[in-house]
C-alpha positions in Angstrom: -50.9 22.1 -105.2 -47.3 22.9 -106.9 -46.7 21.4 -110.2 -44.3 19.0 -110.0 -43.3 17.8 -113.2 -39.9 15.3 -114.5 -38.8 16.7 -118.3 -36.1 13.8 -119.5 -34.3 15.0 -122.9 -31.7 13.2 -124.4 -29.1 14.6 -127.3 -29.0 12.8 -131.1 -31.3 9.8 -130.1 -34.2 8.4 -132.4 -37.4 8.6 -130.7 -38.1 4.9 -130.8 -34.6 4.0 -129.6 -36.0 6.0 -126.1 -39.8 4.8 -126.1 -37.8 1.5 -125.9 -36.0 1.7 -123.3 -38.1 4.5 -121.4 -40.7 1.4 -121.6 -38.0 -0.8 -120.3 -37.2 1.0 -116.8 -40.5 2.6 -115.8 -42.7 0.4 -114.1 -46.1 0.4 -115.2 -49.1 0.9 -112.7 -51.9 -1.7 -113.3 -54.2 -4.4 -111.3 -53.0 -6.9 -113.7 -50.9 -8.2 -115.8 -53.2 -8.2 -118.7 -54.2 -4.7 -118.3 -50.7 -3.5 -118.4 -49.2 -1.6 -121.2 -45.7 -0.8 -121.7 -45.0 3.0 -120.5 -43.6 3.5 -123.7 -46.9 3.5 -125.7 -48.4 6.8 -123.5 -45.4 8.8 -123.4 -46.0 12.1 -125.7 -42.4 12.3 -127.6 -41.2 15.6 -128.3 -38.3 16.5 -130.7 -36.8 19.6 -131.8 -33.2 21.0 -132.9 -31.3 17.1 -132.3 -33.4 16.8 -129.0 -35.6 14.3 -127.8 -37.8 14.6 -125.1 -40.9 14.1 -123.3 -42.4 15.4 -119.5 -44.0 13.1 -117.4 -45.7 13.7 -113.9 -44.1 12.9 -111.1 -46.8 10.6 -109.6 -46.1 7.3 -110.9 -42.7 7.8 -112.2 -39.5 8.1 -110.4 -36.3 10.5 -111.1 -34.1 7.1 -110.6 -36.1 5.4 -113.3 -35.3 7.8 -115.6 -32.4 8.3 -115.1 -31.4 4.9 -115.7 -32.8 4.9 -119.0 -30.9 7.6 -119.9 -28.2 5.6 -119.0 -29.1 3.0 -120.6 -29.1 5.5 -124.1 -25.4 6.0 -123.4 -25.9 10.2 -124.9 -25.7 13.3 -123.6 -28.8 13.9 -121.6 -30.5 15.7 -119.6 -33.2 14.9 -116.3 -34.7 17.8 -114.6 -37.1 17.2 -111.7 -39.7 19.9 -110.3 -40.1 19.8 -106.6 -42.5 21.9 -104.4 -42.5 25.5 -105.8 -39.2 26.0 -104.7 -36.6 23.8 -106.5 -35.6 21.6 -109.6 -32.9 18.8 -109.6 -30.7 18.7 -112.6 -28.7 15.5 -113.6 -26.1 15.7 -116.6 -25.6 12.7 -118.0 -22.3 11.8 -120.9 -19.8 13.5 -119.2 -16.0 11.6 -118.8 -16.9 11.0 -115.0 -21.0 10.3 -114.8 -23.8 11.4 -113.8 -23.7 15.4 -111.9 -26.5 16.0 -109.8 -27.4 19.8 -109.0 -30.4 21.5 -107.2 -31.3 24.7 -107.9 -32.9 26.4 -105.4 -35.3 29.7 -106.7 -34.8 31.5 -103.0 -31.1 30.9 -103.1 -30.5 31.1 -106.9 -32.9 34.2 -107.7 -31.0 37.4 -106.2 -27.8 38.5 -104.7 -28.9 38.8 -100.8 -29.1 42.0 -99.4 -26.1 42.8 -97.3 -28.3 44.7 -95.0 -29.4 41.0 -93.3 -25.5 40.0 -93.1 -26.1 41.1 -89.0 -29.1 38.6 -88.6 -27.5 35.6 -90.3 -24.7 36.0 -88.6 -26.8 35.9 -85.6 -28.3 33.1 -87.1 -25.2 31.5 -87.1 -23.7 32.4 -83.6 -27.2 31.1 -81.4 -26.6 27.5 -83.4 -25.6 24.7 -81.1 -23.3 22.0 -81.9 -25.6 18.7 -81.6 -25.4 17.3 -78.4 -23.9 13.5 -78.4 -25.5 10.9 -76.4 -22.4 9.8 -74.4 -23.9 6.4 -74.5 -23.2 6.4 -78.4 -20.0 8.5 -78.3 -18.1 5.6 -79.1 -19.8 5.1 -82.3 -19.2 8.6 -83.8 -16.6 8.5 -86.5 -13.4 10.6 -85.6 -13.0 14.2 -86.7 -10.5 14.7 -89.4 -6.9 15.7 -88.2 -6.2 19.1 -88.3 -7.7 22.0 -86.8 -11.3 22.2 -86.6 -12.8 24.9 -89.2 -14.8 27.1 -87.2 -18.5 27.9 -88.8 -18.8 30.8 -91.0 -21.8 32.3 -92.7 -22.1 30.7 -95.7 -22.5 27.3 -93.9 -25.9 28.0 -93.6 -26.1 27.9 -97.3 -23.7 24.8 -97.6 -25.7 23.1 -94.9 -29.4 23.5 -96.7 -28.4 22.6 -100.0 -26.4 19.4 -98.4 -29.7 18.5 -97.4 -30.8 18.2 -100.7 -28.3 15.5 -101.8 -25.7 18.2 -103.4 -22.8 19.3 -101.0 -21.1 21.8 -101.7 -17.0 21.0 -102.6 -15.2 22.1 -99.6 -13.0 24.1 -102.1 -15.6 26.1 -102.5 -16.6 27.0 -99.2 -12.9 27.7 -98.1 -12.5 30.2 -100.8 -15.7 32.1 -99.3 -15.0 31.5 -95.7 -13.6 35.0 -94.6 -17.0 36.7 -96.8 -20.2 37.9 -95.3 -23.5 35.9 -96.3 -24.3 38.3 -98.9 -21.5 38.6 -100.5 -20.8 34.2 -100.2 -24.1 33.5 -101.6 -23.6 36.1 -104.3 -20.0 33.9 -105.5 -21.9 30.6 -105.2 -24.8 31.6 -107.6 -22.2 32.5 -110.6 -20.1 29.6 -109.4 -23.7 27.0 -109.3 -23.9 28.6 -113.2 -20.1 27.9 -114.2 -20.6 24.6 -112.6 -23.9 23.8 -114.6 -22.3 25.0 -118.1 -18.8 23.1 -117.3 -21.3 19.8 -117.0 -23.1 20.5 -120.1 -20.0 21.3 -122.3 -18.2 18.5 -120.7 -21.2 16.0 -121.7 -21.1 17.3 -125.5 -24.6 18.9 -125.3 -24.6 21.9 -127.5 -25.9 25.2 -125.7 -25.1 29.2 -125.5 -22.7 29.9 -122.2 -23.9 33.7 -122.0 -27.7 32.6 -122.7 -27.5 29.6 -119.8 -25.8 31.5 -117.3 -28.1 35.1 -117.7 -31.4 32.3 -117.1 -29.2 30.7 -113.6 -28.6 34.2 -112.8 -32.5 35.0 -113.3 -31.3 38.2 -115.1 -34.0 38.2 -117.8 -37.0 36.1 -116.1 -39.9 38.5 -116.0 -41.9 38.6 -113.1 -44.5 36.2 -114.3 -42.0 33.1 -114.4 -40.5 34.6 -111.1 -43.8 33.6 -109.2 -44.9 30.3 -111.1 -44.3 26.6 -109.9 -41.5 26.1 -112.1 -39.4 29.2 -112.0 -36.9 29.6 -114.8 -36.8 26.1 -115.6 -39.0 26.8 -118.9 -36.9 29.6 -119.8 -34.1 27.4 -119.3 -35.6 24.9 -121.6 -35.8 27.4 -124.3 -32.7 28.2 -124.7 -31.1 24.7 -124.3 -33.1 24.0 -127.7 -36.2 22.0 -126.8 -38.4 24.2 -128.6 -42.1 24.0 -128.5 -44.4 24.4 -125.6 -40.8 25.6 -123.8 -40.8 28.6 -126.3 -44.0 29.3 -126.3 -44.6 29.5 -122.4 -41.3 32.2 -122.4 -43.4 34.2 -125.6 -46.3 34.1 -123.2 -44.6 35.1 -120.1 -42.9 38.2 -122.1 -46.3 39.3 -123.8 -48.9 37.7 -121.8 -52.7 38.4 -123.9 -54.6 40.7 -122.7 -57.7 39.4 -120.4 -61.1 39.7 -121.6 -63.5 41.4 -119.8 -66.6 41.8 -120.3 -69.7 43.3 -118.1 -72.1 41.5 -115.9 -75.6 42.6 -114.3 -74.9 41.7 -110.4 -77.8 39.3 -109.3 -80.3 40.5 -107.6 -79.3 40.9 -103.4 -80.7 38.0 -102.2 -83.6 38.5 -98.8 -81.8 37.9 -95.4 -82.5 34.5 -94.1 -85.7 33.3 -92.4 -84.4 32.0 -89.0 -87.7 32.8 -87.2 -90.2 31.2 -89.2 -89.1 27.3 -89.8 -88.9 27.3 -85.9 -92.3 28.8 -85.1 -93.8 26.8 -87.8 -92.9 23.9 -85.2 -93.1 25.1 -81.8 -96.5 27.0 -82.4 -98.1 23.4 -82.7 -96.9 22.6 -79.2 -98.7 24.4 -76.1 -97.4 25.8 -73.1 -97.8 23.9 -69.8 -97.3 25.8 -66.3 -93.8 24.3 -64.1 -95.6 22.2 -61.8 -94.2 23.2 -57.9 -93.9 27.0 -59.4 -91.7 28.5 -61.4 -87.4 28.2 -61.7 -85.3 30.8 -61.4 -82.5 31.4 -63.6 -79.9 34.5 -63.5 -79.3 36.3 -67.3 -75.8 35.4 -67.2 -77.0 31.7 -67.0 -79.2 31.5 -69.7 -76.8 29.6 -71.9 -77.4 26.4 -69.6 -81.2 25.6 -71.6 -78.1 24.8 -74.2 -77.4 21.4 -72.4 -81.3 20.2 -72.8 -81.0 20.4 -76.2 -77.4 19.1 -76.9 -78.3 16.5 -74.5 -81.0 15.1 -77.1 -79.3 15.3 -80.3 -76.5 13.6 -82.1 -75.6 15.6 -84.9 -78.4 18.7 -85.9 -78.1 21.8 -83.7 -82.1 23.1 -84.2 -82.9 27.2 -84.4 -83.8 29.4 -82.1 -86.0 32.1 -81.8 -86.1 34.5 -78.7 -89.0 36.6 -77.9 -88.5 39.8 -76.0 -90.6 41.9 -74.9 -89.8 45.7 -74.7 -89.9 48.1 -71.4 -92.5 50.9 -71.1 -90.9 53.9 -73.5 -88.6 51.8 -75.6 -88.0 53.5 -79.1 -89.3 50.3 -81.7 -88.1 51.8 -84.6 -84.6 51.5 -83.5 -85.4 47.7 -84.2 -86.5 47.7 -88.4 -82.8 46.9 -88.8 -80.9 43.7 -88.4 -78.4 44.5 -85.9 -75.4 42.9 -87.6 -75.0 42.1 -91.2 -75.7 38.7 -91.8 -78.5 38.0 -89.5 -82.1 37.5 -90.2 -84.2 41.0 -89.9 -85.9 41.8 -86.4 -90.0 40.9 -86.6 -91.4 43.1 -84.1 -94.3 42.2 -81.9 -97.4 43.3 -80.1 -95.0 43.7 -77.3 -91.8 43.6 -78.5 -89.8 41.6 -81.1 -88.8 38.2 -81.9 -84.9 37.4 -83.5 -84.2 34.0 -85.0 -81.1 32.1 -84.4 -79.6 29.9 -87.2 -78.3 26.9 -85.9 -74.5 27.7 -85.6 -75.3 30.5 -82.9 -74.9 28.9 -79.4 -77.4 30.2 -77.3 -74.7 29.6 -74.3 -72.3 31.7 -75.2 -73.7 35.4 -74.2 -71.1 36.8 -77.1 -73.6 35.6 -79.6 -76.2 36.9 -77.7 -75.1 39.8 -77.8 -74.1 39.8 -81.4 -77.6 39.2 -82.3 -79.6 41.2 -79.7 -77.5 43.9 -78.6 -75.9 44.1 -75.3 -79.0 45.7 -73.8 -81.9 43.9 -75.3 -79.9 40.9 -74.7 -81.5 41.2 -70.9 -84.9 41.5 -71.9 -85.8 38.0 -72.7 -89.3 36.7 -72.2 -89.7 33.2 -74.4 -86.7 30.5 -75.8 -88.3 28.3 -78.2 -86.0 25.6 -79.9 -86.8 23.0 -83.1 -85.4 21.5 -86.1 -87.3 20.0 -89.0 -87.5 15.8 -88.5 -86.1 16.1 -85.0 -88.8 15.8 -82.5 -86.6 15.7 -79.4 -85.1 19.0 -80.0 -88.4 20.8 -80.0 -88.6 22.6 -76.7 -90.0 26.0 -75.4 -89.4 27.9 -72.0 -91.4 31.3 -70.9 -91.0 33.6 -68.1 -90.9 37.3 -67.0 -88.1 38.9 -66.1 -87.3 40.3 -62.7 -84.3 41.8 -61.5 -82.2 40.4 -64.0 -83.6 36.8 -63.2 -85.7 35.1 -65.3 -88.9 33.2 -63.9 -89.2 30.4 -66.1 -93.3 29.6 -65.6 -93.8 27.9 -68.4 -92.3 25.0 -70.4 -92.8 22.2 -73.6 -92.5 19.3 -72.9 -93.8 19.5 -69.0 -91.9 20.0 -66.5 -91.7 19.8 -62.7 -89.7 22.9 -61.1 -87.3 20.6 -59.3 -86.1 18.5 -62.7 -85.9 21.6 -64.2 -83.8 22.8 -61.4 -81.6 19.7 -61.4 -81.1 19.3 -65.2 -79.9 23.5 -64.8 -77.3 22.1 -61.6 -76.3 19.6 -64.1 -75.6 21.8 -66.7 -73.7 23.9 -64.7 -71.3 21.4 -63.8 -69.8 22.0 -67.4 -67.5 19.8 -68.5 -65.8 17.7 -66.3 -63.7 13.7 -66.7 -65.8 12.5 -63.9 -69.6 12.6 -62.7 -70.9 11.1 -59.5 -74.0 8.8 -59.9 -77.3 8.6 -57.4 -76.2 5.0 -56.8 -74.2 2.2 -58.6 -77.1 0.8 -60.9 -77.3 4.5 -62.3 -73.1 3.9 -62.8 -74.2 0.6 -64.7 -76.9 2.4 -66.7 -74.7 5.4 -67.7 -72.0 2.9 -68.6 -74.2 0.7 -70.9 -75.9 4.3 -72.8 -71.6 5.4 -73.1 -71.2 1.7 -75.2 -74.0 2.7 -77.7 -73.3 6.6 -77.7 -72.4 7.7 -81.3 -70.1 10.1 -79.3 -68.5 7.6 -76.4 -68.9 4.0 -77.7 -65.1 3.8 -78.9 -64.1 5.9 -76.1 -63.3 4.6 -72.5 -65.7 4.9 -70.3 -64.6 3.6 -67.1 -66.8 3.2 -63.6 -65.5 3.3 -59.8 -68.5 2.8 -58.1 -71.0 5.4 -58.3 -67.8 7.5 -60.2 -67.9 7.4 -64.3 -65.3 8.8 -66.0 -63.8 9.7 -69.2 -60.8 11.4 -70.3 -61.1 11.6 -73.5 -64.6 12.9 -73.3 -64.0 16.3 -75.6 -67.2 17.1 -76.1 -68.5 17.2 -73.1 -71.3 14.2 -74.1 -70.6 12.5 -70.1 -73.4 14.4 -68.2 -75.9 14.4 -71.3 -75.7 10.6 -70.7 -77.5 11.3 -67.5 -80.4 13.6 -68.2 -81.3 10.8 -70.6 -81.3 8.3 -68.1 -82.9 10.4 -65.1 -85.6 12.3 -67.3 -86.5 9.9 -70.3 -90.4 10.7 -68.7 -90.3 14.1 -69.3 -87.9 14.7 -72.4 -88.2 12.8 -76.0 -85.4 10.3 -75.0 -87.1 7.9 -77.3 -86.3 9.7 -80.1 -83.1 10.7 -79.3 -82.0 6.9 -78.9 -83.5 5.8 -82.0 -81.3 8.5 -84.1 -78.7 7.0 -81.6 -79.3 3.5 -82.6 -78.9 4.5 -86.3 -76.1 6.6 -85.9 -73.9 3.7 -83.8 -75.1 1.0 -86.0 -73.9 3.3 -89.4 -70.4 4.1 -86.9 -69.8 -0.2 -86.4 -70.4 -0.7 -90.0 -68.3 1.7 -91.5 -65.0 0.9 -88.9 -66.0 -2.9 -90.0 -65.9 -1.5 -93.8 -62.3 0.0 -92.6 -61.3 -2.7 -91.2 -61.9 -4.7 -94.0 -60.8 -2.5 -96.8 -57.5 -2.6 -94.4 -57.0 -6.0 -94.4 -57.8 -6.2 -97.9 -55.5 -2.8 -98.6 -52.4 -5.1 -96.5 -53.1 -7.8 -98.7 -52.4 -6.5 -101.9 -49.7 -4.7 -100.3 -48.7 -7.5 -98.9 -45.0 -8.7 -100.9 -44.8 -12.5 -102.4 -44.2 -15.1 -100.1 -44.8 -18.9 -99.6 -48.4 -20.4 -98.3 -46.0 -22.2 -95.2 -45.2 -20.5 -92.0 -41.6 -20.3 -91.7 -41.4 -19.2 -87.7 -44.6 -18.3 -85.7 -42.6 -15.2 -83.3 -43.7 -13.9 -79.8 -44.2 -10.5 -82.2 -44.6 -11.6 -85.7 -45.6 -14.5 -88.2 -42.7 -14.9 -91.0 -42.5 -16.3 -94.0 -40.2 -17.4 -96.8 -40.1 -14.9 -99.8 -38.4 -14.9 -103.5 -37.3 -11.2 -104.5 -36.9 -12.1 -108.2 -41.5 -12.0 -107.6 -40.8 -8.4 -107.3 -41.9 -8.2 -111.2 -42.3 -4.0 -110.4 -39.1 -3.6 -109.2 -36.0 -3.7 -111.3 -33.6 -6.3 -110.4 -30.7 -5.1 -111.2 -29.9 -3.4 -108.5 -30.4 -6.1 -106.4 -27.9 -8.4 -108.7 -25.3 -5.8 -108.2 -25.9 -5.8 -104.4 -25.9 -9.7 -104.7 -22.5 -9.2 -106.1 -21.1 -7.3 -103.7 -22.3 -9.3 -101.0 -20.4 -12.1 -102.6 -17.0 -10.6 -103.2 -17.7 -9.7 -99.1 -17.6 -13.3 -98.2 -21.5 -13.2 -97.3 -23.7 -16.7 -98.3 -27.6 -15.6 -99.5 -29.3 -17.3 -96.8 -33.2 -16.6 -98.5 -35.4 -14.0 -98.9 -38.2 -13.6 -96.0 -41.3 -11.3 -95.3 -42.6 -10.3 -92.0 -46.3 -9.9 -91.0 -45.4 -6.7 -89.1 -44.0 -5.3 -92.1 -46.1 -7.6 -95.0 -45.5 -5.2 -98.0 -41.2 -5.2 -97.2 -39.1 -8.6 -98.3 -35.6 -8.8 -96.8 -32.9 -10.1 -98.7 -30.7 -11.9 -96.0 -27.1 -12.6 -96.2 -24.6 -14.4 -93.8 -20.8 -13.1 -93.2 -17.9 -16.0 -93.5 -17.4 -15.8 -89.7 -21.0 -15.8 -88.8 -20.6 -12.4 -87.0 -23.1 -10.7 -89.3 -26.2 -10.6 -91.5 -26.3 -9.0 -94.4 -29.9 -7.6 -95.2 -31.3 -5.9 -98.4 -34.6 -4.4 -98.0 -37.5 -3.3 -100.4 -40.8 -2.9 -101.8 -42.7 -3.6 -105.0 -41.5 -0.6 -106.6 -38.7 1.0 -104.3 -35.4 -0.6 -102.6 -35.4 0.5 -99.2 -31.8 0.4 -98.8 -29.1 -2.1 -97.0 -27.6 -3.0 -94.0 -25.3 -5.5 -91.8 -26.1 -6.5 -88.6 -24.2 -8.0 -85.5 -25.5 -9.0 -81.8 -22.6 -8.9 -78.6 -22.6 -11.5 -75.7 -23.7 -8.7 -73.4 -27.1 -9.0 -75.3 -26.4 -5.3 -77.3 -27.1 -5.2 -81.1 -25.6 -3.1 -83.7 -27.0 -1.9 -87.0 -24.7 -0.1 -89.8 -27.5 1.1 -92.4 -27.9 3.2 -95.1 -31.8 4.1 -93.2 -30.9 7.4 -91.7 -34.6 7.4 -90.4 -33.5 5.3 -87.2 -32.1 6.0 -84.1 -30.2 4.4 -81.2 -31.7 3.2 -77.6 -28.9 2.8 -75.6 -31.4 2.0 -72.9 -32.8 -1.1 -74.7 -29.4 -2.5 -75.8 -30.2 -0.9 -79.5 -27.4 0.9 -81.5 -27.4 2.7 -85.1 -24.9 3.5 -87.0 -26.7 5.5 -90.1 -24.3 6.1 -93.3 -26.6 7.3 -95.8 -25.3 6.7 -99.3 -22.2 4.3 -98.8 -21.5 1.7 -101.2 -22.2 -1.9 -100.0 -18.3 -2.5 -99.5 -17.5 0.7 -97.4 -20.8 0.1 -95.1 -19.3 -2.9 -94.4 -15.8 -1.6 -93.3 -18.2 0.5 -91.3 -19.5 -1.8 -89.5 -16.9 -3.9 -88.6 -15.2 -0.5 -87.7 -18.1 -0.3 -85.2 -17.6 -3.8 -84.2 -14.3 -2.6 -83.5 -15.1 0.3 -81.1 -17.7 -2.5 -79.8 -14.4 -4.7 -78.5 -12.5 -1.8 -77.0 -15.1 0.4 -75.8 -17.8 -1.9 -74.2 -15.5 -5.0 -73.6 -18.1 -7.2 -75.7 -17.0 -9.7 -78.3 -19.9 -10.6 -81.1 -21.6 -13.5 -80.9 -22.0 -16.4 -83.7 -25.4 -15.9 -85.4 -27.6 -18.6 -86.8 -26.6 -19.1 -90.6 -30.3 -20.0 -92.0 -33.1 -18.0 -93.0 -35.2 -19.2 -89.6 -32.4 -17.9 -87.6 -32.7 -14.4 -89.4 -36.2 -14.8 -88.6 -35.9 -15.4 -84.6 -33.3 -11.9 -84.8 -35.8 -10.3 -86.5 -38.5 -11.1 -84.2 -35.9 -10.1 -81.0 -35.6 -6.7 -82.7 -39.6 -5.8 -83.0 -39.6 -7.2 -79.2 -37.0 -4.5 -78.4 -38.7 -2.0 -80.5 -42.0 -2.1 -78.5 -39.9 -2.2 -75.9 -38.5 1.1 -76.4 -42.4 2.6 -77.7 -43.3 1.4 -74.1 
């Protein structure tokens, strides 16, 4: 797993004025309130050369809390975030106009591309398709800027990733490398990412060397160590901004790693090849042959795979050994057969006769590759005896004997008894393989194989459906139908018993644990769950709602809601209540009303995260539109639903947004909004209309 690590540093500041406030804006993680300690109290404080700072992971802690303290310190600082092996996010903070955010990616920011690959990225480039627009929602796009269109160069596929990452790139910028290859763009936006980073930090009064900074951006003196850790040249870049300790010392190390210690060690002793022969024989020996009654079953080479199914049939989760006797042709060279055949796998015993080979119990005797693996492509023909057991699993212990004649084998001999025409039918059964449907002798045989499905530790939460004498299953993947059968037809010859007390267990262990899931759920949902009142606001067709307070958010700092309580205000909107949703339980929305009644104003969030805004309008013709900062949603023109996502807009401008959509609503769709219900139960009703239209659209 990548290290992914948050260092926050901050310029002239006492280190109690930032445990303060650092214990201020991150959250703590606790069951209770009495086991709660400020944040503060664990961080580790470093300081060195007038800075202050301290590394936290990034489990737990977010980049916006921190980055609120530090504005909250009013100094220069700085707020670095590790991300995924390939990345860290910088944000400057005391410059004249705020916070700047960069990212700086190692594949991008390493090395100059080679101009060799300039003919595949611009092939890149040219097979690229504009996005196709739903003309259902064409209305709703915003207008392309006037002027010519700027046709795609290279470098936008640059511009395009690192957008992606929250930091465009100026348009400036990109026109002044427009007419360059992608080597030699990417190349001008490295040493223009490091002017950019050193204008921030001289800007923000943060003491540092320019040539020092920009040779670490450039990764001109990162040795190859740094080049292939977690965190890049971040610790390098640490160094030399001043924060001294553990920073300097990982660069020392990286430039003059120790030398390893070595030291020699005895190898152990090789180990003896595995006994696969033994442990089985120890079993089966105990257990004497009986003659097929009706004479013996005849079984072609190829087929010998299909004894598999009598064993699988009677087992729900041990595959038992194998041993396979052979006995050896008139003339055969035995001393060909004092070495395993493959590395691996147990030694060959030899015989009177012949040999015997044991098969551990990951070696499936109907696949004729492994029988070959372990036998040889000839001697793989010259089988005489199967004999199957595992330790504590009587039903699995079975034996079959027969000569071999013209590449059949007479099978004259089983454990447990046999008659030669079940044996024959459980082989036709076999054969079928696996299938979604099976035809039963009659319909009580369809009843039977239904009721064994509902207790099979393999089928129980699976559908197992009957026509008549036809059971099927489509989601049967492991082929556990047509075992179903042999233990109903042949319980008086095989060990069913057994095999259905091991079922018992199994299903009974199988409905306790999902009842253990379940309830962990519920009880998971239910500390999950957000605040809200005891009384049922509005019992929906697709929900239960209640009436929430987000100021019971205690995790989740409120001042970001006051501000977008503010803004709401200046808008014209009324704070109808807060409200939580059993569909959604852990998510409290914050609902506003417009001054015309045309919209709702909703703020949503968790314990610890805000989730974003967004207004909301419904037309006479029944159609709904949703301007959001959520760019996780998507319209359904089909269902009447339409998005308009604007990721990162103030509360003001999403609102001219959406009454710009409101707008193209009147004069492309001929469709006026309609008054909504200004009260918290009204929001309530919408909200249960939009999860109807959602499982509409999942349908």
């Amino acid at each position: 797993m990548a290290i992914r690590i948050h260092v926050t540093a901050v310029h002239n500041c006492p280190s109690a004025e930032l445990r303060a406030v650092m214990s201020e804006v991150i959250r703590p993680v606790c069951a209770n309130a009495e086991e709660c300690r400020p944040v503060g109290e664990l961080l580790s404080i470093e300081e060195h050369d007038g800075w202050t700072w301290f590394s936290t992971s990034v489990w737990g802690v977010s980049a916006g809390e921190l980055n609120r303290g530090l504005c909250r310190l009013a100094r220069p600082g700085l707020q670095f975030t590790t991300c995924d092996a390939d990345r860290w996010y910088l944000t400057i903070h005391g410059g004249p106009t705020g916070q700047v955010h960069f990212v700086h990616r190692f594949g991008t920011h390493r090395r100059d591309p080679d101009p060799v690959s300039d003919a595949a990225w611009q092939a890149e480039l040219e097979s690229q398709e504009e996005p196709a627009i739903d003309p259902e929602t064409a209305f709703l796009q915003d207008e392309p800027p006037p002027g010519p269109d700027r046709p795609r160069v290279p470098f936008d596929l640059c511009a395009d990733e690192l957008a992606e990452e929250g930091v465009p790139v100026p348009e400036e910028f990109r026109a002044s490398v427009a007419a360059l290859p992608y080597s030699q763009a990417v190349a001008r936006y490295r040493r223009w990412h490091a002017e950019q980073v050193s204008a921030a930090l001289r800007a923000a009064g943060i003491p540092y060397d320019p040539d020092a900074v920009r040779a670490v951006l450039l990764w001109e003196n990162v040795t190859e160590r740094e080049v292939d850790s977690d965190i890049g040249n971040l610790p390098r870049l640490l160094s030399v901004l001043g924060l001294g300790g553990e920073w300097d010392e990982y660069v020392r190390q990286a430039e003059a790693p120790p030398e390893p210690e070595t030291c020699e060690v005895e190898p152990p002793p090789a180990e003896p090849p595995p006994d696969y022969i033994s442990p089985v024989l120890a079993i089966t020996d105990r257990f004497a042959l009986v003659p097929v009654q009706a004479g013996p079953v005849s079984l072609a080479l190829e087929q010998i795979g299909l004894l598999q199914f009598c064993v699988d049939a009677l087992t729900v989760d041990c595959r038992p050994g194998a041993v396979l006797t052979v006995g050896l042709p008139a003339g055969f060279d035995r001393a060909s057969l004092a070495q395993p055949t493959e590395r691996g796998t147990s030694p060959v015993m030899l015989t009177a006769d012949g040999f015997q080979v044991g098969l551990p119990d990951n070696c499936h005797l109907d696949d004729q590759r492994h029988l070959d693996r372990y036998l040889g492509t000839e001697l793989a023909w010259l089988l005489l005896h199967v004999a199957f057991a595992a330790e504590g699993h009587p039903a699995l212990t079975q034996r079959y004997r027969g000569p071999v004649r013209d590449a059949q084998w007479q099978i004259t001999e089983t454990y447990p008894a046999l008659t030669g025409q079940v044996l024959q039918e459980v082989l036709e059964l076999a054969a079928l393989g696996e299938q979604s449907k099976y035809q039963a002798r009659d319909e009580a045989e369809a009843l039977a194989i239904i009721a064994r499905a509902r207790r099979d530790p393999e089928l129980w939460d699976k559908k197992v459906q009957r026509k008549g004498r036809l059971v099927r299953c489509k989601d049967d993947f492991l082929g556990q139908l047509p075992k179903l059968f042999l233990q109903h037809r042949y319980a008086g010859y095989w060990d069913v018993a057994s095999y259905d007390r091991q079922a018992v267990r199994e299903y009974e262990e199988l409905v306790a644990q999902e009842a253990a899931m379940r309830r962990s759920s519920v009880e998971t949902a239910r500390r999950r769950a957000a605040p809200h009142d005891d009384q049922i606001l509005l019992r929906g067709q697709q929900s239960i709602y209640w009436r929430s307070d987000f100021t019971q958010l205690t995790e989740l700092e409120q001042e970001t809601r006051q501000k977008i309580d503010q803004a709401m205000s200046d808008l014209g909107f009324q704070h109808l209540g807060d409200l939580v949703a059993k569909k959604q339980r852990d998510i409290v929305l914050r609902a506003y009303a417009s001054a015309d009644g045309a919209s709702y104003g909703i703020l949503m969030a968790k314990r610890r995260m805000y989730l974003g805004y967004e207004f909301f309008s419904r037309f006479a013709d029944g159609t709904t539109l949703t301007t959001t900062t959520n760019s996780g949603v998507d319209s359904c023109p089909q269902a009447g639903i339409y998005h308009k996502t604007c990721p990162g807009l103030e509360v003001p401008d999403l609102f001219e947004k959406h009454r710009w959509g409101l707008g193209r609503f009147r004069t492309h769709r001929s469709t006026e909004p309609v008054p909504l219900d200004g009260t918290l139960l009204g929001v309530a009703r919408e909200l249960d209309a939009a999860f109807a239209r959602q499982a509409m659209v999942a349908s």
